[in-house]
C-alpha positions in Angstrom: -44.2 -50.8 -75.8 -42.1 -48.5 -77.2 -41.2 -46.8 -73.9 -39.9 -50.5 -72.7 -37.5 -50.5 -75.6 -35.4 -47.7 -74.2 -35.4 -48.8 -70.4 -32.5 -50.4 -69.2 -32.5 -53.9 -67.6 -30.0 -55.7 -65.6 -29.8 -58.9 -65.3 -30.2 -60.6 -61.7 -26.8 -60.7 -60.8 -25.9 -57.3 -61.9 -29.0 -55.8 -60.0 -27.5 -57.8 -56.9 -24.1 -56.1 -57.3 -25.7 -52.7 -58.1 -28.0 -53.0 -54.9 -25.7 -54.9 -52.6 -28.6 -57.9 -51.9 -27.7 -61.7 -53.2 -29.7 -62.9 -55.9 -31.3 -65.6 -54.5 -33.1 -62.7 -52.2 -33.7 -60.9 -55.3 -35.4 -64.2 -57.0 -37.3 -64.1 -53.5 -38.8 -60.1 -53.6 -40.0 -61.5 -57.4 -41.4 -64.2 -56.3 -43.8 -62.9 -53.6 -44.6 -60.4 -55.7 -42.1 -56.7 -54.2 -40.5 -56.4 -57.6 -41.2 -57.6 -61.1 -39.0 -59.2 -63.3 -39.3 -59.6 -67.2 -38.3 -62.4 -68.7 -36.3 -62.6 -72.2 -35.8 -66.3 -72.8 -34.4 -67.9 -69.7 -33.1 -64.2 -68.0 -34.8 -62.6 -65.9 -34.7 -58.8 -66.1 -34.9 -56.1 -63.4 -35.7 -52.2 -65.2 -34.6 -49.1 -63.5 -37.5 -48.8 -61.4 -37.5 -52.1 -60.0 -33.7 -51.4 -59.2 -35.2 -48.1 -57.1 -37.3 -50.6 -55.0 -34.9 -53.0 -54.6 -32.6 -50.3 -53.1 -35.6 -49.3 -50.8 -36.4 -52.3 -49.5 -33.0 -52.6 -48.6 -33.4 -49.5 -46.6 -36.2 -50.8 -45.2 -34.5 -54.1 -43.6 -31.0 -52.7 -43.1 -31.6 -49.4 -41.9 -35.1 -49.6 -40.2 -34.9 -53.2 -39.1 -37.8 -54.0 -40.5 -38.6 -57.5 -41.2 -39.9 -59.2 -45.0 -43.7 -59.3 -43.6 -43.3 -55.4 -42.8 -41.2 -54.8 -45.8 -44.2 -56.1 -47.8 -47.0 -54.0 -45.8 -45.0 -51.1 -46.2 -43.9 -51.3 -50.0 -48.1 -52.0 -50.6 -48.8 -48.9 -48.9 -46.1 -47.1 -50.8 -47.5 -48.6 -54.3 -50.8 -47.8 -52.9 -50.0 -43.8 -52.5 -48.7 -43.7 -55.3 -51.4 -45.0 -57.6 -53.6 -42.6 -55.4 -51.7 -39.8 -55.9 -51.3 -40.5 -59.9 -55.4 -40.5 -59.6 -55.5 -37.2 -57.7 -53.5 -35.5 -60.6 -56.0 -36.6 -62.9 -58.3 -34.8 -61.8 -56.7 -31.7 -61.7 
């Protein structure tokens, strides 16, 4: 918990100027689940790493073309390496 405390968060609508996406497509990657939001009262809150996927997905449907459905395949197979690969270092 204490690691959360020295995070930052931005709000929606600074994450949507920071990442170039509109908020309402923001509220949408939260809802299905591609980023995750905190909530402090009624705000909903972005942290730095969420902001870094944010930014890839962006990639992802600006510069790859990809569309949402492969946006979401590809991010679970992203979040799936990586959980592997924190696993594999375990073990070492």
């Amino acid at each position: 918990m204490d690691q959360d405390k020295r995070l930052t968060y931005y709000r929606i609508e600074t994450a949507s100027q920071v990442v170039g996406m509109p908020p309402a497509t923001i509220r949408y990657y939260a809802r299905v689940g591609l980023v995750r939001t905190r909530r402090e009262g009624r705000e909903e809150l972005l942290d730095e790493q969420e902001i870094a996927r944010l930014r890839r997905i962006r990639r992802l449907r600006e510069d790859l073309g990809i569309n949402t459905a492969g946006v979401e395949v590809v991010m679970r197979l992203l979040d799936e390496l990586e959980s592997l690969r924190a696993r594999l270092a375990e073990t070492r």
